[in-house]
C-alpha positions, 0 to 999 in steps of 0.5 A, a space after each residue: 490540505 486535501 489528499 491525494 489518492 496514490 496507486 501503490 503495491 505493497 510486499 510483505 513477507 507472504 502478501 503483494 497488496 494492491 489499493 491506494 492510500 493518501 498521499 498530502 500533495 508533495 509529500 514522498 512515499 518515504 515521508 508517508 512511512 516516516 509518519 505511519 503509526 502502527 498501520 497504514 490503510 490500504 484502500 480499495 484493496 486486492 490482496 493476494 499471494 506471492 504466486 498472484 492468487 487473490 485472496 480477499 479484497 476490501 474497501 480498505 485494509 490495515 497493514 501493519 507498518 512492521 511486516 511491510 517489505 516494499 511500497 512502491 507507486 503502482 505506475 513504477 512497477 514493471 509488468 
């Protein structure tokens, strides 16, 4: 079954990232956790500091599952 590209944002500790991972139709963001190994990808990655200044950002990103804070569907955060 294809992915599907989902917005997200990620917090860490030091880091707010911005990019997309795949998603199986239906599956929830909890499930996507559940199954992470080590990393997850970030794809089409803006990484930035907590006060918003960017700092890199890549085709995609590893992030390590550990330090991960909150992940959330880009489209729920209020801006």
């Amino acid at each position: 079954m294809p992915a599907i590209k989902t917005e997200v944002v990620v917090l860490t500790r030091y880091y707010r990232i911005e990019g997309e991972i795949d998603l199986i139709p239906g599956a929830r963001m909890t499930d996507f956790m559940n199954e992470a190994r080590r990393f997850v990808v970030v794809t089409d990655a803006t990484v930035t500091d907590l006060s918003g200044k960017e700092l890199v950002r890549g085709e995609f990103v590893n992030v390590l599952v550990d330090n991960i804070e909150v992940i959330l569907p880009a489209e729920s955060v209020i801006r």
